[in-house]
C-alpha atoms as a printed R data frame, in Angstrom:
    type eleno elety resid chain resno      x       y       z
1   ATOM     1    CA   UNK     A     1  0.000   0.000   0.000
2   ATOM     2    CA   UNK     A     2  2.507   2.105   0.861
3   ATOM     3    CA   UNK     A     3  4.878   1.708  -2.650
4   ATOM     4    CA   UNK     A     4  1.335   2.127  -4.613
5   ATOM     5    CA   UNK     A     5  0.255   5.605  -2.463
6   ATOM     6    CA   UNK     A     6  3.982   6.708  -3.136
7   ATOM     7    CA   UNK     A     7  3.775   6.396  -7.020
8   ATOM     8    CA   UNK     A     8  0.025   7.648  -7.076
9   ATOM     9    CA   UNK     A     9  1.564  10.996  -4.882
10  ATOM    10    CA   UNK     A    10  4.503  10.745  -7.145
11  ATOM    11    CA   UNK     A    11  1.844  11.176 -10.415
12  ATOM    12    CA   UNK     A    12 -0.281  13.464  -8.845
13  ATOM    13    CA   UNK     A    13  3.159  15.623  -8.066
14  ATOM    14    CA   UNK     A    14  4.329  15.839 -11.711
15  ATOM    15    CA   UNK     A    15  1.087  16.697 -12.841
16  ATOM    16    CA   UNK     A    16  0.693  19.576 -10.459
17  ATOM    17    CA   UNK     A    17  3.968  20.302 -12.174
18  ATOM    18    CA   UNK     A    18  2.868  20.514 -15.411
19  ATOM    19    CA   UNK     A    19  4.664  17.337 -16.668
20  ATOM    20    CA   UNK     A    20  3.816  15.255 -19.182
21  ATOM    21    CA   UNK     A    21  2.437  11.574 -18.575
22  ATOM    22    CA   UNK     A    22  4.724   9.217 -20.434
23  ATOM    23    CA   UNK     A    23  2.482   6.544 -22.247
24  ATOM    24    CA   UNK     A    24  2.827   2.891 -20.794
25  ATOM    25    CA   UNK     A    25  2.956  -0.141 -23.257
26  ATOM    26    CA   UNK     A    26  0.992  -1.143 -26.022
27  ATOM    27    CA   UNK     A    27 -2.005  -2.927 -26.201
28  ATOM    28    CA   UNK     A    28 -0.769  -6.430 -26.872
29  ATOM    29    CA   UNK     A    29 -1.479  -7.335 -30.767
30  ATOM    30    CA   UNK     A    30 -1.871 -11.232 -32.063
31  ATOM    31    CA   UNK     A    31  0.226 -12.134 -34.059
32  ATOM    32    CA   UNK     A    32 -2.312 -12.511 -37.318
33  ATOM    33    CA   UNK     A    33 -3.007  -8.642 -36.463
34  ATOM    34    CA   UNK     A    34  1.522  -7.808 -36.537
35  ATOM    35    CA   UNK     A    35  1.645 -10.468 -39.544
36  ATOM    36    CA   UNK     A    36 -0.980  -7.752 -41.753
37  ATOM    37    CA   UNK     A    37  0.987  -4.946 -40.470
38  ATOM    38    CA   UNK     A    38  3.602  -3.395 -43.643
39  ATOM    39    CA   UNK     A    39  6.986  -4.501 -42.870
40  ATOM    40    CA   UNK     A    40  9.337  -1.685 -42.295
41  ATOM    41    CA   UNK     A    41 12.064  -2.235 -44.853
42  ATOM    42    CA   UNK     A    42 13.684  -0.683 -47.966
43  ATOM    43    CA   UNK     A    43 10.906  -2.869 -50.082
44  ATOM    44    CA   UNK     A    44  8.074  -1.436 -48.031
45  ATOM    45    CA   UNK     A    45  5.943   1.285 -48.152
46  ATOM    46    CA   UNK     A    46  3.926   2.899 -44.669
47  ATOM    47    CA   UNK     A    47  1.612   4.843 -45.748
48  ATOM    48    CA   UNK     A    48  0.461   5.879 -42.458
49  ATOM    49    CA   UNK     A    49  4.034   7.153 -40.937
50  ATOM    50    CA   UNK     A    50  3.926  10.466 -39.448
51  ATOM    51    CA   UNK     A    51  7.147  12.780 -41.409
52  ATOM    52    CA   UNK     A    52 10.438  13.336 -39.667
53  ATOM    53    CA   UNK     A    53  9.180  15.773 -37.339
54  ATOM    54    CA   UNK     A    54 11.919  18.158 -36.285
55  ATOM    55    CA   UNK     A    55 14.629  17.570 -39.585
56  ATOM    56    CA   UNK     A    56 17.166  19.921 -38.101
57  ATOM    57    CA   UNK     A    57 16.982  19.015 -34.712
58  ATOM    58    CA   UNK     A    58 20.633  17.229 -33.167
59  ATOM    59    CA   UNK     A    59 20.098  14.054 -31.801
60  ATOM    60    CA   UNK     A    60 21.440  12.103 -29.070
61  ATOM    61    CA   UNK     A    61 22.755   9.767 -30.951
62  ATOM    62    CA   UNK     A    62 21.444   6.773 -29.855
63  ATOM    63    CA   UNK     A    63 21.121   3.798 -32.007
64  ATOM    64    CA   UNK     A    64 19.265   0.802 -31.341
65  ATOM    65    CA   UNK     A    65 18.972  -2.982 -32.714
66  ATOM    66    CA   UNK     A    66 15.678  -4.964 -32.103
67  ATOM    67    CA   UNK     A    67 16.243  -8.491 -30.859
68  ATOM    68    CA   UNK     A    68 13.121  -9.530 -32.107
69  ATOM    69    CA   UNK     A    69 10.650  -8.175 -34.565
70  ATOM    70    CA   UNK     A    70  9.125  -4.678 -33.088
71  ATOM    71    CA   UNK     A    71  5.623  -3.032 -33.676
72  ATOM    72    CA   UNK     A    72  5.555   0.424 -35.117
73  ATOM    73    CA   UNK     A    73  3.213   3.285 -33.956
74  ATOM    74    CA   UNK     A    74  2.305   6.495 -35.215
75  ATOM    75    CA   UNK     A    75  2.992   8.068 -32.002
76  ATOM    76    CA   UNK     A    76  4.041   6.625 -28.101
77  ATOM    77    CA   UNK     A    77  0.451   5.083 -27.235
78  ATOM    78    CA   UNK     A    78 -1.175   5.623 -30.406
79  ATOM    79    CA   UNK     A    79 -2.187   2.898 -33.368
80  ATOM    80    CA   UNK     A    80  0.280  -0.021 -34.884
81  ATOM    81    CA   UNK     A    81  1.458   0.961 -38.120
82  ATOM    82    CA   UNK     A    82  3.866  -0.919 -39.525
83  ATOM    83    CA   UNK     A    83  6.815  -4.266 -37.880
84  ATOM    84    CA   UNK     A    84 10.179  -3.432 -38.390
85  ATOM    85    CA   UNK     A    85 11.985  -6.612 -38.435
86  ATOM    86    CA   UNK     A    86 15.924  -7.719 -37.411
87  ATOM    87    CA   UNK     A    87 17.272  -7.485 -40.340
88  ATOM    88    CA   UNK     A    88 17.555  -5.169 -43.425
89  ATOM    89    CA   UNK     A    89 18.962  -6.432 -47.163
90  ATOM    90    CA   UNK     A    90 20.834  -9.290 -45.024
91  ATOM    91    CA   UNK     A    91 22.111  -6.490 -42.245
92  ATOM    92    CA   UNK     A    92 21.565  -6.245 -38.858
93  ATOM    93    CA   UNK     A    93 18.726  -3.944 -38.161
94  ATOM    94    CA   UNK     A    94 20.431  -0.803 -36.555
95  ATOM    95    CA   UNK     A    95 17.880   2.641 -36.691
96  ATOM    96    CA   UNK     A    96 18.494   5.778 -35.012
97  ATOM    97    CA   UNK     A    97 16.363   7.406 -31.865
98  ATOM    98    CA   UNK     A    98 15.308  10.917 -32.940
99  ATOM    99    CA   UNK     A    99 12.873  11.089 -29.564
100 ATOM   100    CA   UNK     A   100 12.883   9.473 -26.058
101 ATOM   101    CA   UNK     A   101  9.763   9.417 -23.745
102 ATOM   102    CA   UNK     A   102 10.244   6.653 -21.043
103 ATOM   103    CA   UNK     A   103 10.248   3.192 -22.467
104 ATOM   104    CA   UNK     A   104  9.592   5.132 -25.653
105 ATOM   105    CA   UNK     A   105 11.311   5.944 -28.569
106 ATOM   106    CA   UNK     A   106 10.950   7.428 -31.680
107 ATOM   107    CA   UNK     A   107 12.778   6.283 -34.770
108 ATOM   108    CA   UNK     A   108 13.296   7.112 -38.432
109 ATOM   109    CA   UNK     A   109 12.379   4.610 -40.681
110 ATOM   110    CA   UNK     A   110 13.746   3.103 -43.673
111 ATOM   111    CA   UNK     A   111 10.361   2.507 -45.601
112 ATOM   112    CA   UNK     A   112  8.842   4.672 -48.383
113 ATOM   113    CA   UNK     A   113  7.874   7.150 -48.104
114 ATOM   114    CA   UNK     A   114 10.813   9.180 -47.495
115 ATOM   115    CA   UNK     A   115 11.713  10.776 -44.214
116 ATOM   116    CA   UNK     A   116  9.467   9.337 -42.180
117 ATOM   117    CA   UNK     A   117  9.121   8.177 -38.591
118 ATOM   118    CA   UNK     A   118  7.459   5.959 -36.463
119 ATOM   119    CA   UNK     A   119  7.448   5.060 -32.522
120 ATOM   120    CA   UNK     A   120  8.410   1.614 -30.671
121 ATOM   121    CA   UNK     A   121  7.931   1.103 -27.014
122 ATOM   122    CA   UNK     A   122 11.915  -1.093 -26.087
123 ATOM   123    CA   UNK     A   123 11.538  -1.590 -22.374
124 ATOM   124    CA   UNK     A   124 15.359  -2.726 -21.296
125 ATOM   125    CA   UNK     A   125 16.236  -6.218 -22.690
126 ATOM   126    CA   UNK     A   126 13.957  -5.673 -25.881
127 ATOM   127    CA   UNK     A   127 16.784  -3.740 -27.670
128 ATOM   128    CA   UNK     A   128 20.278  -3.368 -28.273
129 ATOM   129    CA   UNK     A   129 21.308   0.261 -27.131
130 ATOM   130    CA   UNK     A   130 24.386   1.743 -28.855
131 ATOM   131    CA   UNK     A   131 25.880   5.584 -28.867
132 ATOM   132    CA   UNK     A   132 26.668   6.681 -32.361
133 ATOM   133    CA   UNK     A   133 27.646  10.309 -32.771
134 ATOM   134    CA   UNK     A   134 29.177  10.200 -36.182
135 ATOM   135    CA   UNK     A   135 26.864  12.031 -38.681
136 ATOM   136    CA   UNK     A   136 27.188  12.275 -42.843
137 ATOM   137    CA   UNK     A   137 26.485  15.957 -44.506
138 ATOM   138    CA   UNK     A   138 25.946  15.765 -47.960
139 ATOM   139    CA   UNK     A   139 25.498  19.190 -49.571
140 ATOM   140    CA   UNK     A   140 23.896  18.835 -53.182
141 ATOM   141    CA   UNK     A   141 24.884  22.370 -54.345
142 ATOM   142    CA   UNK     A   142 28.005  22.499 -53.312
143 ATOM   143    CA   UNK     A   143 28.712  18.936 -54.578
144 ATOM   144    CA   UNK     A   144 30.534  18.182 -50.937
145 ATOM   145    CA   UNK     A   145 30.459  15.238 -48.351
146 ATOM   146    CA   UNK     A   146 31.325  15.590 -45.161
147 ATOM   147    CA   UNK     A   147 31.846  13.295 -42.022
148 ATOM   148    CA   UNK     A   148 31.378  14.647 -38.678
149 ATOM   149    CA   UNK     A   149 31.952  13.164 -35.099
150 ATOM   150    CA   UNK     A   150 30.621  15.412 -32.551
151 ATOM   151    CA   UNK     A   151 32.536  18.842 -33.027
152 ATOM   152    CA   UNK     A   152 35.074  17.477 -35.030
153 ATOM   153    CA   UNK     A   153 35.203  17.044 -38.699
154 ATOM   154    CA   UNK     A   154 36.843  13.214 -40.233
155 ATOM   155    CA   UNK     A   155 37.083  13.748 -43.496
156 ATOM   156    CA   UNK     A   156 35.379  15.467 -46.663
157 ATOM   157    CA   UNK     A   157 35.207  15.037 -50.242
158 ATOM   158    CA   UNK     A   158 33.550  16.087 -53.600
159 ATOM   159    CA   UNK     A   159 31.320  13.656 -54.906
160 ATOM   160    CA   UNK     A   160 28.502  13.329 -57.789
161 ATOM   161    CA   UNK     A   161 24.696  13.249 -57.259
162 ATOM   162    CA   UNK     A   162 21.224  12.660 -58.855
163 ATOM   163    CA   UNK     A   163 20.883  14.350 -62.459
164 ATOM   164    CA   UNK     A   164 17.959  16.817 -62.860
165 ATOM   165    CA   UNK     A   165 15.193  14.364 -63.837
166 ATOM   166    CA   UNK     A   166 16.732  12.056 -61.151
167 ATOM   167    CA   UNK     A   167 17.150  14.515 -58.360
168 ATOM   168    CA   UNK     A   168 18.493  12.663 -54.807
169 ATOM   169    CA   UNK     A   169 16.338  13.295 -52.520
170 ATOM   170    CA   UNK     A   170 16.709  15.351 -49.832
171 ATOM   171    CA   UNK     A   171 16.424  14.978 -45.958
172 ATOM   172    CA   UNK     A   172 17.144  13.368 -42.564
173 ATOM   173    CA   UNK     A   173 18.134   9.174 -44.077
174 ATOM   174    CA   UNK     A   174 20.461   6.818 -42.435
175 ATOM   175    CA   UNK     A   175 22.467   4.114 -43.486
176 ATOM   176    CA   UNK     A   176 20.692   0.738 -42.985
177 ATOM   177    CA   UNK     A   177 23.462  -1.591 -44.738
178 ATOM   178    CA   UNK     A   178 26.374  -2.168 -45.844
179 ATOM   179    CA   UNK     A   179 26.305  -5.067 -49.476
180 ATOM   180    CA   UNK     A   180 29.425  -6.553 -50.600
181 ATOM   181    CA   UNK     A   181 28.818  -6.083 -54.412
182 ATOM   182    CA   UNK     A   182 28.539  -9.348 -56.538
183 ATOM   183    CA   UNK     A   183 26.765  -8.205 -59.725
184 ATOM   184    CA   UNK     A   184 28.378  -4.689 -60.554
185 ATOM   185    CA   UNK     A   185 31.462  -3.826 -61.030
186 ATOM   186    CA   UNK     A   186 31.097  -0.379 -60.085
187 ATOM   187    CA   UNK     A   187 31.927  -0.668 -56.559
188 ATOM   188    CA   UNK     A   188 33.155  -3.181 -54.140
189 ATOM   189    CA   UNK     A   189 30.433  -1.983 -51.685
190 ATOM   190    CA   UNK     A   190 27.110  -0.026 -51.587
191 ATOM   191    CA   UNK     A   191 25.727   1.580 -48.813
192 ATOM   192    CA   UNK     A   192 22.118   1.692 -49.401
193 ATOM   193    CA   UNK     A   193 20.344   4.602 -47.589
194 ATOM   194    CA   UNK     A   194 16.750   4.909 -46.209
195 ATOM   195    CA   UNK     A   195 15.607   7.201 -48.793
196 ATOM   196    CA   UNK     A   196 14.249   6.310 -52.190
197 ATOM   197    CA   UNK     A   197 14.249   7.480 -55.358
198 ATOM   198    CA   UNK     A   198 11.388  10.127 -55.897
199 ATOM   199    CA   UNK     A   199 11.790   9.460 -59.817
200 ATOM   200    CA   UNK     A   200 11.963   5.584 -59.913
201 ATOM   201    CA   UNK     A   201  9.568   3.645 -58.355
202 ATOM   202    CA   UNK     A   202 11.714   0.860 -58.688
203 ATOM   203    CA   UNK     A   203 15.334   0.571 -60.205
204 ATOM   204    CA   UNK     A   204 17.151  -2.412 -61.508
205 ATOM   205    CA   UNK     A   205 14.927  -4.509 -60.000
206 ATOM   206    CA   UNK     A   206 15.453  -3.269 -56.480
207 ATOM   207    CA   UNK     A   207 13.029  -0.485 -54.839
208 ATOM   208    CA   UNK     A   208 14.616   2.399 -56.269
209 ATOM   209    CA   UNK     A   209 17.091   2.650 -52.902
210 ATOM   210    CA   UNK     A   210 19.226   5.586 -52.615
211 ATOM   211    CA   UNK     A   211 22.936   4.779 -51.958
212 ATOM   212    CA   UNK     A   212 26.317   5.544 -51.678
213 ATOM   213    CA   UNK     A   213 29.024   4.254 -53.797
214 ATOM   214    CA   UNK     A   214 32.247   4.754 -56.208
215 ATOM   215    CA   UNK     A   215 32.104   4.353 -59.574
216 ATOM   216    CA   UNK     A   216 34.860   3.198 -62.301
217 ATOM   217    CA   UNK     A   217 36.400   6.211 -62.686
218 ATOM   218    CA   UNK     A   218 35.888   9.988 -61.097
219 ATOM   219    CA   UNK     A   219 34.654  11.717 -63.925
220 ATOM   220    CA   UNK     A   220 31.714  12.061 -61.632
221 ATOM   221    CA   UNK     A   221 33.084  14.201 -59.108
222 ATOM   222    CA   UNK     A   222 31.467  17.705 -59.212
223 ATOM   223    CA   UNK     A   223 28.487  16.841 -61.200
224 ATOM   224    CA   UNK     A   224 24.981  15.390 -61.305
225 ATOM   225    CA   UNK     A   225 25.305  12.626 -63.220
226 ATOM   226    CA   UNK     A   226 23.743   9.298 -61.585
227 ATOM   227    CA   UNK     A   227 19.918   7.956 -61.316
228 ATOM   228    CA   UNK     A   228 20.027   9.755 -57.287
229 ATOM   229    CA   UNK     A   229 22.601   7.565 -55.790
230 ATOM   230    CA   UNK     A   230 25.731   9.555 -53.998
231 ATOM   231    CA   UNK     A   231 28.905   8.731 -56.370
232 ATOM   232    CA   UNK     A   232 31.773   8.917 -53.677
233 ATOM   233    CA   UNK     A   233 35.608   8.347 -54.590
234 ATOM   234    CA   UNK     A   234 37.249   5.477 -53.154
235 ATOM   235    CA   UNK     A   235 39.002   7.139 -50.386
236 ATOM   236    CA   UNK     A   236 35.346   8.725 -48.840
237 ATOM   237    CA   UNK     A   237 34.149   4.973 -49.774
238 ATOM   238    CA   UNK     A   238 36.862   3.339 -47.313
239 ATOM   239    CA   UNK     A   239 35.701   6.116 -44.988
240 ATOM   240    CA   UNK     A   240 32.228   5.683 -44.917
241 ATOM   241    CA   UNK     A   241 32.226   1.695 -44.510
242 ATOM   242    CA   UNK     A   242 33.881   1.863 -41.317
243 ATOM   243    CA   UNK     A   243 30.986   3.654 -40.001
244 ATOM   244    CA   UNK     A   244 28.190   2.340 -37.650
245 ATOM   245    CA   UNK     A   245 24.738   1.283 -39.096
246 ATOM   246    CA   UNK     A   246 22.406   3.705 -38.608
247 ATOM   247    CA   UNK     A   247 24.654   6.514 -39.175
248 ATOM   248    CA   UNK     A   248 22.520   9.409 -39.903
249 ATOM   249    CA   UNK     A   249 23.029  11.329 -43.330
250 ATOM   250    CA   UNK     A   250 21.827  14.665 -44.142
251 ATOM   251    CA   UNK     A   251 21.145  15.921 -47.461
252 ATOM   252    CA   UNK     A   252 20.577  18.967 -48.035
């Protein structure tokens, strides 16, 4: 009695305070009604995510990996909207937390359509927490890359972007794997972003993925000259792979 008057004193207190309740969990869902839910993934689409909220807003820079397959909400407490499962194009699921509110958090997502968002209630032991503060700058007019780490700057390079017709989009993505290439010879690795194309619903037979990658040669540095992928050189390539999943990268 007593533990249960403290928190109800405890609730009363903060809202005589002016504080905000923090939601508790979900309803529990069967798994027929998470199995009709749109998976979260490069391939998907959610029509019903809520848009990146606060773009220019620094983040924490927490990252976090499900263990198992988590429900999606359109806000902390609010309606099931999508699953996002463990793994994305063969990687380990890694997204990052753009909002906290008690067991809480909101993520960006790496669905169509682009920069949008989504909530997932991770008591501890349903996630795996990391800290990630490096962050990727691409700046389309200026042709530029950079790689940050806090306050201090790693590296940055020219690079070549979406052509006119094939603009690459722009916004708050993330990288959500890292592919070994096995069918091009353009580049020993892609990084494939959370953003799609906004001019190819789908592109050589993928989802029309934005990525990062080099190319053959660098006559592509300083120019718009792909389908909306970012053409990097090799050195920003052997950069950018030694980054964390979930890396944020904003183009603007």
């Amino acid at each position: 009695m007593l533990a249960v008057g403290a928190i109800a004193l405890l609730t009363l207190l903060t809202s005589a305070c002016g504080g905000e309740e923090v939601p508790g969990a979900p309803q529990a869902l069967s798994a027929e009604e998470i199995a009709a839910l749109p998976e979260a993934t490069t391939y998907g689409k959610v029509p019903d995510a809520p848009e990146d909220p606060r773009p220019n807003e620094a983040v924490a820079g927490e990252v976090i990996h499900p263990e198992d397959e988590l429900v999606v909400y359109a806000a902390a407490g609010s309606d099931p909207i999508a699953r996002l499962p463990v793994k994305q194009i063969e990687s380990p699921t890694w997204v990052p937390v753009i909002e906290r509110q008690g067991d809480w958090a909101q993520i960006l997502l790496p669905s169509r359509p682009n920069t949008s968002a989504g909530w997932v209630h991770v008591p501890e032991g349903t996630v795996e927490s990391a800290n990630n503060d490096y962050i990727v700058h691409v700046d389309l007019a200026a042709y530029q890359l950079r790689i940050t780490k806090g306050d201090e700057q790693i590296g940055e390079w020219k690079v070549g972007i979406g052509k006119p017709e094939y603009p690459t989009p722009k916004g708050r993505a993330f990288i959500i794997a890292s592919i070994a290439e096995t069918e091009n010879t353009y580049s020993p690795i892609v990084l494939p972003l959370s953003s799609h194309s906004d001019s190819h619903e789908t592109f050589g037979g993928g989802p029309g993925t934005v990525g990062i990658h080099t190319w053959p040669d660098n006559s592509f540095v300083g120019k718009a000259n792909s389908d909306g992928c970012i053409r990097v050189t090799k050195e920003a390539l052997d950069r950018l792979v030694k980054l964390p999943l979930g890396t944020i990268v904003n183009v603007a």
